[in-house]
N, C-alpha and C positions, 0 to 999 in steps of 0.2 A: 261471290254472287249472293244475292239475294234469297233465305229462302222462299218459296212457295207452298202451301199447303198441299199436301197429295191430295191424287183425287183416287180414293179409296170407294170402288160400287160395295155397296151391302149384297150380298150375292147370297138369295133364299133359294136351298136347291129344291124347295117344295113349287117355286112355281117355276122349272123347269122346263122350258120348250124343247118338241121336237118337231121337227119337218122333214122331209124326204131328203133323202143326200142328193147333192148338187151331180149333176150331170160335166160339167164342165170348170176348169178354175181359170183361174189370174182374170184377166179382162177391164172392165171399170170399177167393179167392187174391189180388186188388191188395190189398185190406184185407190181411192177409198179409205179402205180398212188401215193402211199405210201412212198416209198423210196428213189424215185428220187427225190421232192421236199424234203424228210427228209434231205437226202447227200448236195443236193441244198442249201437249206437257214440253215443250222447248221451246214455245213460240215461232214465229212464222221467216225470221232472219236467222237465227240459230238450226233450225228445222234445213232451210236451204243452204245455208254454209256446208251442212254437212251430207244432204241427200247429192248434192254435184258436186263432191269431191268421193264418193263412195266407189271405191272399183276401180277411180278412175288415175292415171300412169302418175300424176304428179301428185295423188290425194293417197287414201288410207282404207287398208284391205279391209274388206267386212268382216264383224267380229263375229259371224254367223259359220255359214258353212264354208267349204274349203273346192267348192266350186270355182274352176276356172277361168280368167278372162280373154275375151275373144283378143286377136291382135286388134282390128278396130271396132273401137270402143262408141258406142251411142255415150250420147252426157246423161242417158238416166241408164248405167250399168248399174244396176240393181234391183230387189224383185222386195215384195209385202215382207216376208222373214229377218230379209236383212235390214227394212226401214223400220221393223219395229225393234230389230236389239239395238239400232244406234240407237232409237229414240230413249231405250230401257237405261244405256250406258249413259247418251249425252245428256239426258233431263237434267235443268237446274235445281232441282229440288233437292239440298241437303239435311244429314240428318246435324239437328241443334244438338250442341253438348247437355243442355239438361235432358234429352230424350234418356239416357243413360241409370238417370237419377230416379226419374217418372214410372220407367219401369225395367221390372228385375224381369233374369233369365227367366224364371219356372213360367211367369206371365207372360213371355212372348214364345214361346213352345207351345202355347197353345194359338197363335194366330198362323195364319196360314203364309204359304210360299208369295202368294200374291199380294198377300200385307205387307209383307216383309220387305220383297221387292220395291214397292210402292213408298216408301217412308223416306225413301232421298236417297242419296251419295253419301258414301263413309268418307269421312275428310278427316278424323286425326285419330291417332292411334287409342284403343281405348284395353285395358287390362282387370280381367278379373281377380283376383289375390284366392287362392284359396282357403273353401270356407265362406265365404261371400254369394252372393245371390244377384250383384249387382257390377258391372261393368263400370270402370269412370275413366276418364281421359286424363291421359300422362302425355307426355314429350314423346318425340321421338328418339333422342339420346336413351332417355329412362328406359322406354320399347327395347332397344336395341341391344343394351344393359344386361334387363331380362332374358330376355333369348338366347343368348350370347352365354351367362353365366349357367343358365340351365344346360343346354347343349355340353359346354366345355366339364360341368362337373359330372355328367355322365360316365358309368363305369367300363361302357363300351360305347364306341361309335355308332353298334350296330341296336343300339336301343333307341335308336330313332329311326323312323319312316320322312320321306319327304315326296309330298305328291304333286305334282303338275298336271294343270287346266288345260287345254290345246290351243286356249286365247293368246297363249305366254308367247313371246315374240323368239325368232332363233336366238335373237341377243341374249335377252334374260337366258332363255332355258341353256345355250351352252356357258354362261357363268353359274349357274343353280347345277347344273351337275356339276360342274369344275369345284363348287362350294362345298358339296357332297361329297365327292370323290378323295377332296383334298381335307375336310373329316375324319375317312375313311370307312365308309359304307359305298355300298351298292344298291342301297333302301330306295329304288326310286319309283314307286309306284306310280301311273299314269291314267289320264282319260282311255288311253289305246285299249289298257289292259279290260276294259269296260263295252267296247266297241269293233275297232277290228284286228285285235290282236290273233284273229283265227285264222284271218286272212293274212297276215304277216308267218304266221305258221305254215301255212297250205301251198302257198305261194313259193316262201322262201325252200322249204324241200322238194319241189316241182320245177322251177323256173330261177330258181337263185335268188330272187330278191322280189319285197313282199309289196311292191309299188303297183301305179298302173301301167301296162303297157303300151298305152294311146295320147293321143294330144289332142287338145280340142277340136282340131281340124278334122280329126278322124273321126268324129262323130257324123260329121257331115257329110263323109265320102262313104259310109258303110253300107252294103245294103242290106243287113237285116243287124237288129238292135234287140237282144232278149234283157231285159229288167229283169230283174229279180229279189221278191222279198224287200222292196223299196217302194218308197210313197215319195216322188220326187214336188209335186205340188204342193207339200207342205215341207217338205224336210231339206230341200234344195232347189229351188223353185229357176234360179235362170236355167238349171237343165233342161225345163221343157223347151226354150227357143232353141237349142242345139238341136234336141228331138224334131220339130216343127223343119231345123233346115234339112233333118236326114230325112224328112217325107216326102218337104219340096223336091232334093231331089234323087227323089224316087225307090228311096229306101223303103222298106217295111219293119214294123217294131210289136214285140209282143211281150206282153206285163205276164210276168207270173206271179201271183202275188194272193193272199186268201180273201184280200177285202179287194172291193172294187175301189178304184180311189178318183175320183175327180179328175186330177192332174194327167191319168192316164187315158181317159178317155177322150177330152174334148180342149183345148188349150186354145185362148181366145188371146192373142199376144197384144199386149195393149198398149205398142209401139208400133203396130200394125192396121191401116183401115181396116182390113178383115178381122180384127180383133175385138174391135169395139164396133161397127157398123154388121160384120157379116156374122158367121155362126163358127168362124176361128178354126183351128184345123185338126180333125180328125187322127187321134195320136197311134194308138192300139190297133193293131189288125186282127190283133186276135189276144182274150184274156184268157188264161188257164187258172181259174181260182182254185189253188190247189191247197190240200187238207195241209196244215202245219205238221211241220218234219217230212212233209214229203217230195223236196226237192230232191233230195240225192236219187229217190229211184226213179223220178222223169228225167236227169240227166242221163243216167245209166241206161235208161231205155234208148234214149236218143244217141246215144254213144252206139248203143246194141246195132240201131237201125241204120247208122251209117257205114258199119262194118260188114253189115247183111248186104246195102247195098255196093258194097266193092266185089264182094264175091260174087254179085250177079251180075255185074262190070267190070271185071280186073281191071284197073290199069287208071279207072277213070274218077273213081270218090276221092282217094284218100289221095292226098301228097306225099308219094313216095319220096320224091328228092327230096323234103323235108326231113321227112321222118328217118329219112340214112342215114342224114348227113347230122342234125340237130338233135334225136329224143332216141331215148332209149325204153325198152318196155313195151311194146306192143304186142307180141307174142305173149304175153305174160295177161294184159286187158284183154285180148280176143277170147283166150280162153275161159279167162271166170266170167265174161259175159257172155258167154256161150249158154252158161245155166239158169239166168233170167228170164223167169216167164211174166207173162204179161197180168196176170193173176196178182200175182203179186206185187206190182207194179202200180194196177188199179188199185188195190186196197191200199195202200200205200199214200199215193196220191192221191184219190179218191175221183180223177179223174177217170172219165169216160176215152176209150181206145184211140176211140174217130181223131179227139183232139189232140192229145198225142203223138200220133201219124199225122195230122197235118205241120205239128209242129218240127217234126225230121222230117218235112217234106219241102217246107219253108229254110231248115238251115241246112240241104244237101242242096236246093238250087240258090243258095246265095255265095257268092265269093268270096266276100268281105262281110264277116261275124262279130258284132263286141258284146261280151257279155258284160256286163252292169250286175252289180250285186249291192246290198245294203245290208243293215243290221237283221233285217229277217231272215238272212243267211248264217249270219257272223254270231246269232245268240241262239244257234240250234245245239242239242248236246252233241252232232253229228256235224258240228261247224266245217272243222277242218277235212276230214274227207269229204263234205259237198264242195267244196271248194274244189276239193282236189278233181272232184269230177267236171266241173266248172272247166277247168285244166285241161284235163283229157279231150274234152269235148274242142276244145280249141285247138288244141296238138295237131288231132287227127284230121285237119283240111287245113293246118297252117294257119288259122289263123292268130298265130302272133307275130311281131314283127312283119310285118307288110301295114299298106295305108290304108285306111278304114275298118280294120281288123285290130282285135286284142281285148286282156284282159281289162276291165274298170270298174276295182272295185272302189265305191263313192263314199270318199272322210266325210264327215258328218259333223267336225267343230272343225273350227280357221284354221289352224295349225300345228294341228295333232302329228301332223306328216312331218311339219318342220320339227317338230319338238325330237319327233323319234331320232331325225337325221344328225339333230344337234346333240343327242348322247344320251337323249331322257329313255332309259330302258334301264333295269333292273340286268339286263345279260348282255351288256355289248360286247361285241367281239375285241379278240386280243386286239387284231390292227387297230382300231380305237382308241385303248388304252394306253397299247403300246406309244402312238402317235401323241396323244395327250400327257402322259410322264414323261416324254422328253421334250416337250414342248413348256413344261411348268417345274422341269427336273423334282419330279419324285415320283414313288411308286405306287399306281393307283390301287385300291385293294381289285382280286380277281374273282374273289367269290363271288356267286350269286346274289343278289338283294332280293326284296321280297317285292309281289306282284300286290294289285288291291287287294285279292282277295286273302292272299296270305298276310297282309298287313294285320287285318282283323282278327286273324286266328291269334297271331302275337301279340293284339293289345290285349285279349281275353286271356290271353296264358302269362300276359305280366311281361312281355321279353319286350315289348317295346314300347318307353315312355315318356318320349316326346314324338308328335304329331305335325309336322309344316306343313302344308298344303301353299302354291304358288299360285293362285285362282281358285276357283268350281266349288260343286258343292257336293264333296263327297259323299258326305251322309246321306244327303237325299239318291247320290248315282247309282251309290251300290245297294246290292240285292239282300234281302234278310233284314229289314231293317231295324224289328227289335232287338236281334244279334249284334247287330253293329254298331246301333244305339247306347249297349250295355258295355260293348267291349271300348268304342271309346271312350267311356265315361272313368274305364280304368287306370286310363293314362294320365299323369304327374300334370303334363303339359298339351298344348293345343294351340297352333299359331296359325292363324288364316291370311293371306295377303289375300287382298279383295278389293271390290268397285261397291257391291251395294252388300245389304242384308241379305242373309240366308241361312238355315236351318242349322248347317252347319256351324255354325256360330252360335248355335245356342246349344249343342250336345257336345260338353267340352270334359277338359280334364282338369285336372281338383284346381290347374293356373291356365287364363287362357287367354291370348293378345290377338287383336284385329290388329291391321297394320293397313290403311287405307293406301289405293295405288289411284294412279291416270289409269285412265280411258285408252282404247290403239287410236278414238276420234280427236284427245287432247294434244296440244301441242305441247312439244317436250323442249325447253331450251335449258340447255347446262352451260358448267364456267367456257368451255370451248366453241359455244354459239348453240342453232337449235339442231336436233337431232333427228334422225330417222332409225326405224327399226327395218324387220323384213320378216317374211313369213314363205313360207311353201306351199304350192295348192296342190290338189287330187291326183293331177298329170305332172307333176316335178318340178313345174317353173317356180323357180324365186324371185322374189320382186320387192321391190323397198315400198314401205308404208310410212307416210307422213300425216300425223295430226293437225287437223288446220283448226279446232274451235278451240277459244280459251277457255284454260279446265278454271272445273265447279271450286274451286280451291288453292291459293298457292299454297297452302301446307302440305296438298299432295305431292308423294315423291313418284317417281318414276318404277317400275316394274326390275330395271338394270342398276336404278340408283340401292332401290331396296336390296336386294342380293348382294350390289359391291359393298355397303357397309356391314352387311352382317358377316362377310367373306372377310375382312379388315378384321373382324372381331371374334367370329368363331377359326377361322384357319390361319389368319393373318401369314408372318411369312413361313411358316412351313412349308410352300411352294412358290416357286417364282413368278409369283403374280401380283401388277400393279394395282392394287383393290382400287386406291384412291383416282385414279388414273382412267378406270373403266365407267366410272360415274360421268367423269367430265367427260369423256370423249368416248362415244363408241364404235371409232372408225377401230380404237384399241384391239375392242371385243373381236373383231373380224377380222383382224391380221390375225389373231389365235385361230379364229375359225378357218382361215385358207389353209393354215400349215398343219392341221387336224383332222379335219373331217372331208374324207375321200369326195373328189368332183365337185370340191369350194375354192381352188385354189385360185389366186386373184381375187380372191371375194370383193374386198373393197372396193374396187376397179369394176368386175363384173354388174356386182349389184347397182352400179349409176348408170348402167347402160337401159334405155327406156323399154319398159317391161320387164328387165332382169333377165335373165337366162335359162337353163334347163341344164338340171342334173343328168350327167350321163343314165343309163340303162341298157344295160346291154339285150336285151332280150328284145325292144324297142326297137333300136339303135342299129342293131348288125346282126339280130340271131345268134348272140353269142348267150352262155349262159352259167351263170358263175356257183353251178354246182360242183361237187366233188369230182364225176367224171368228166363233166366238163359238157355236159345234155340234159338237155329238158327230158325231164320223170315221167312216165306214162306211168300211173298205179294201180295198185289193187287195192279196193274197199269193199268189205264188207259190210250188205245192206242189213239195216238195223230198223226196221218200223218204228213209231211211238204209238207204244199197246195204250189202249183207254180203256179201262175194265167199266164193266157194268155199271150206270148210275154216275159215273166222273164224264168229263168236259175238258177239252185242253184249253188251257190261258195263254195268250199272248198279250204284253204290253207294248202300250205304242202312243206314240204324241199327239195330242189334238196341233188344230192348227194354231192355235193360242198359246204357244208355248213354242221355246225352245232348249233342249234337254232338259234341262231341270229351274227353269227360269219360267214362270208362268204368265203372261201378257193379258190373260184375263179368263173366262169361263164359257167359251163360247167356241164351237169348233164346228164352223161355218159348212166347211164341205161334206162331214161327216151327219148335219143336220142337229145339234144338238148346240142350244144357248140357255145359256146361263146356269150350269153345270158339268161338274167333273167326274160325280160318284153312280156314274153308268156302267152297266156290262152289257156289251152287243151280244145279241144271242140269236139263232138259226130259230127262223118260226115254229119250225117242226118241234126244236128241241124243247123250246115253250112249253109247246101243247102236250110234250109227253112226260113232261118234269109237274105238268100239273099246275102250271105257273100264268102267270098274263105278262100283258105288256102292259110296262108300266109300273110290276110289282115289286114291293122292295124286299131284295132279298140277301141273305148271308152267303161269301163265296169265301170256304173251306179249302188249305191246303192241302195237299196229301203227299206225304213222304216218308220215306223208310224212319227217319227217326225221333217219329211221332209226336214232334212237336205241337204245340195248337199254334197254325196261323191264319187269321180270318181276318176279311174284309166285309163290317157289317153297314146294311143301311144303303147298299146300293138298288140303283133301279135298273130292272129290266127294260132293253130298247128291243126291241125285234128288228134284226138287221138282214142283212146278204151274207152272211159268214159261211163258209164251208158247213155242212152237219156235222157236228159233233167239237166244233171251236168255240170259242168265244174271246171277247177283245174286251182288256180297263186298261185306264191309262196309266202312264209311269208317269211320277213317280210312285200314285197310289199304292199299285198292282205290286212295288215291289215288298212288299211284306210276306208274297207267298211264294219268294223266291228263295229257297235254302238259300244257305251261304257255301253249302257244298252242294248245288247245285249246277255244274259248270260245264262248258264243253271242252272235249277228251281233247289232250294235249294240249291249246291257247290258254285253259282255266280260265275262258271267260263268264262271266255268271247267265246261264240259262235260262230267258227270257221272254221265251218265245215259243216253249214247250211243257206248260207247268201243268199237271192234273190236279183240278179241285173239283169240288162237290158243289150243287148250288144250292141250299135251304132257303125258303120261306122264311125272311124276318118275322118273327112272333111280339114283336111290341106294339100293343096294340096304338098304342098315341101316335101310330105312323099309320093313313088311313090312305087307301090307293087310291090315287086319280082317276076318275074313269074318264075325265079330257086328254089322259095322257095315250089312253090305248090307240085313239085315233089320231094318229100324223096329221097338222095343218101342213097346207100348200106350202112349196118350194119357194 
């Protein structure tokens, strides 16, 4: 294809607008905001090739969120998030090989995520030598050479890391750990470990297994729906039509969450006349904006109030048959909730009583409960016991296994689920293993691998040095980023397999190769004809995904081609596997996956059946529950506040709607009221006024940590927002600079994101002069 010039805006954050945050989302503006860049940078045949083939049984899964699709399917299954990363993926706008020559590394570190993004599609491999400052374009055989010889003369296996994006297809990621494995490491760090690897902890010691326990239908049939710590209007957006059908009928839903968000409130379906003609359907019945960290003591409260009201009922709250026959632990919860006072509760939360009790008032007359959780839960230091109370809460009236009831906690990348199911984990269980060495006859190692965050620790101590990444943009994901920045830089090597530019790519090791891949929207055809992959969504269905648009390049390789030949060349036959064979044909790949990975078997078979299938769950399934005794955990946690000492603020990070994880779509984040910048911190009016600050002003946010590092984000501007008192919100990936890197939450080690104390100073440079248009918010 042809290139075309980006269209690159000049984005001055001195003239910065704000206006009031939107009352309601999606409606004719996402149709809008969607389309016109879709027609924009793909043009308007390419644009529709691929917006009605998106979601849909015979087209290709969005490379966005890992939202579910309904059985029947409208021709527009998809929402503004998902049409803007096909359009980010599908753009024909490639990068030229002199772009490579024109400019070196240290020069594009300094342009931003959205530059970068912006500059086209990587179509051929390109290699830094070290020593060099400058990337150039070699072969693919040469690529493959390189990699290959590095890897192989390594003095342990285990001095390499290998990370996976959640874009990666089942395909790819069960040949990438087969690659790995047959290596002989466990090094597989992941997106999960970044997201909801706490809920995979919480989950899996309570309930057996760290999934959801609902299908889409059960959204519909609930009557009451508690969110939590999620922003579904920007972060997953067809959830809110599922919401919309559990109001129609006649469910009620309540947002716990610190910011108010758009999506939760007003949801105008714009596939609906009341969508676009009327004022669309009222989502929330009630919000509890509650102080960050203080989810676990409103579930414990409401745990409290449901057991108080059994004692004034016997017989009639809680589900005893449940609780006999399936969970273990209740005598053990009654009692440490016994010594919860409400005192402490309030400070906690920072909510007020009234609402509280309304909300154990709302889930002891409902019979069907789902709770919904997000990353506002999943990046607390106190992750995995909120969760676990998440749990209890649902235990004690049964709501798991039965219809319109159960846990949901919501992926937030394509196939983060699949990836996990396909082997990509640093701890898989023996059966796995087991099932995998004899399936490829050899012995997989059993040690433990390292997580993201322990990656980092071993590039900065030297123990591992070479770096694969299978997608995403790590650098930018994880937390601490001048830690991570420095600790990559230590390692030998650095190999990105990617679609476009990104940061990642420029904070390398002293050698460091892009290896450009397809798109999930490109059509794949190999020596055995064209191909399809598969993906897993949020509720367990798997479903084949087929690429219909012709890719930006036939020099790109496939995502399963890249892995089989590196597989040919770093493991070759040290295990019984056909490298060459899994390129050409990937029905190959999925006969391994039936006879491997528990609830795939028939894979081949299953996966052509329209819509694909559903992985068992027992917990879903039959109430059965695949822990050690053989019952669902009722636990004990200890409440832990987040202390804010005198003169500090708690930080949370979180995405405008212009972005997706670390992929940025432009500088504008529509619901949240703020265009044409990024370098904001919402802040509680009061706290404003008593910091001595305005709105509008620009100022320095200071991190604070035990081991006194300086981490600071300077040059931001004060918004005056709805925040809880004493919070505040910047976005990621900014924000994460004042994330330790030992920062994490207890047991998952996922990096703590959501609970950071910093200081706010006054920027002192004078050449930065405050808006005084900016104090006043224009109209909505």
């Amino acid at each position: 294809m042809a290139r075309k010039e980006p269209r690159v805006e000049n984005v001055d954050e001195k003239d910065i607008q704000v206006t009031s945050p939107k009352e309601w989302a999606a409606g004719i503006p996402a149709v809008y905001h969607s389309l016109k860049p879709a027609v924009q940078h793909m043009g308007a045949k390419r644009a529709l090739e691929a917006t009605f083939k998106m979601n849909q049984k015979d087209g290709f899964d969005c490379p966005s969120c890992a939202w579910p699709d309904p059985s029947h399917r409208s021709k527009f299954e998809y929402c503004e998030e998902g049409v803007k990363a096909v359009t980010w993926e599908a753009s024909p706008v490639i990068i030229p090989s002199e772009f490579w020559a024109e400019h070196s590394i240290t020069e594009l570190r300094g342009r931003t995520e959205y530059w970068l993004g912006m500059q086209g599609r990587l179509t051929e491999p390109v290699y830094k030598p070290a020593g060099e400052d400058h990337y150039r374009v070699i072969s693919w055989d040469e690529a493959f050479r390189i990699v290959a010889d590095k890897l192989n003369g390594l003095d342990s296996p285990h001095e390499a890391a290998f990370y996976t994006s959640g874009r990666t297809s089942n395909e790819a990621a069960f040949l990438y750990q087969l690659l790995v494995r047959g290596f002989g490491t466990n090094n597989l760090p992941d997106c999960s470990n970044m997201c909801h690897e706490s809920s995979g902890w919480a989950m899996g010691q309570t309930i057996g297994i760290g999934k959801a326990t609902v299908t889409y239908d059960d959204f519909g049939k609930a009557d009451l729906i508690i969110l939590m710590g999620q922003n579904p209007g920007t972060n997953h957006p067809r959830m809110l039509t599922a919401l919309e059908e559990c109001k129609r009928n006649g469910g009620s839903i309540v947002a716990v969450n610190p910011l108010p968000e758009a999506g939760m409130r007003r949801y105008k379906n714009p596939q609906k006349v009341r969508g676009i003609a009327g004022k669309g359907t009222e989502l929330a019945d009630q919000f509890l904006q509650i102080r960050l960290g203080g989810d676990m003591a409103l579930l414990q409260a409401i745990s409290k109030r449901v057991l108080e009201a059994e004692e004034k009922n016997p017989g009639t709250v809680l589900d005893h048959d449940f609780l006999e026959k399936h969970c273990e632990g209740l005598a053990d919860l009654k009692e440490h909730l016994v010594h919860l006072d409400d005192q402490t509760v309030v400070e906690a939360t920072g909510l007020p009583i009234e609402e509280i009790n309304e909300l154990a008032d709302r889930y002891l007359r409902a019979e069907k409960v789902i709770i919904t959780w997000a990353m506002g839960i999943t990046q607390q230091k106190k992750a995995v016991p909120t969760i676990k109370e998440i749990i209890n809460l649902l235990l004690l009236r049964g709501n798991i296994g039965k219809p319109g009831a159960g846990a949901a906690p919501i992926r937030g990348h394509s196939n983060v689920q699949g990836d996990r199911t396909m082997g990509i984990w640093e701890q898989m269980p023996p059966a796995f293993l087991d099932a995998l060495g004899k399936e490829f006859n050899f012995d997989p190692p059993r040690d433990h691998g390292v997580d993201a965050v322990e990656t980092f620790y071993k590039m900065q101590e030297g123990h591992i040095k070479v770096f694969v990444a299978l997608g995403g943009n790590l650098i930018s994901a994880i937390s601490d980023t001048q830690f991570a920045e420095a600790a990559m830089q230590k390692t030998e090597m650095t190999v990105q397999i990617s679609i476009k530019l990104n940061r990642s790519h420029l904070i390398t090791g002293e050698e460091a190769l892009i290896l450009p891949t397809k798109g999930r929207t490109e059509q794949d055809i190999q020596e055995s004809g064209p191909q399809f992959v598969s993906v897993e969504d949020t509720v367990c269905v798997v479903h084949a995904s087929r690429g219909n648009l012709t890719p930006v390049s036939q020099n790109l390789l496939s995502e399963p081609a890249i892995v089989s030949r590196l597989g040919a060349l770093v493991v070759g036959d040290r295990i019984d596997a056909d490298w060459e064979g899994y390129e050409k044909n990937y029905d190959l790949i999925r006969d391994h996956i039936g006879r491997v990975v528990d609830g795939c078997d028939n894979y081949n078979e299953r996966i052509r059946h329209e819509g694909g299938f559903v992985l068992p769950n027992g917990p879903r399934d039959s109430r059965t529950f695949p822990t050690p005794t053989g019952k669902a955990v009722l636990t004990v946690n200890d409440l832990e506040a987040v202390e804010r000492p005198e003169g500090t603020l708690i930080l949370q990070s979180l995405r405008s709607h212009d972005q997706w994880n670390t992929t940025i779509y432009g500088h504008n984040d529509r619901y949240r009221g703020i265009r044409g910048g990024r370098h904001v911190l919402f802040m509680n009016a009061q706290d404003i006024t008593e910091l001595g600050l305005a709105d509008g002003q620009y100022v320095d946010i200071h991190g604070i940590h035990h081991d006194g590092a300086e981490r600071v984000l300077r040059k931001f501007r004060v918004v005056s927002y709805p925040t809880p008192k004493g919070c505040v919100a910047a976005y990621y990936p900014e924000a994460n600079v004042l994330v330790p890197m030992d920062h994490v939450a207890e047991g998952s080690n996922t990096p703590v994101s959501k609970t950071v104390l910093v200081r706010v100073e006054p920027n002192l440079d004078p050449a930065h002069e405050q808006a005084e248009d900016f104090k006043t918010r224009a109209p909505a």
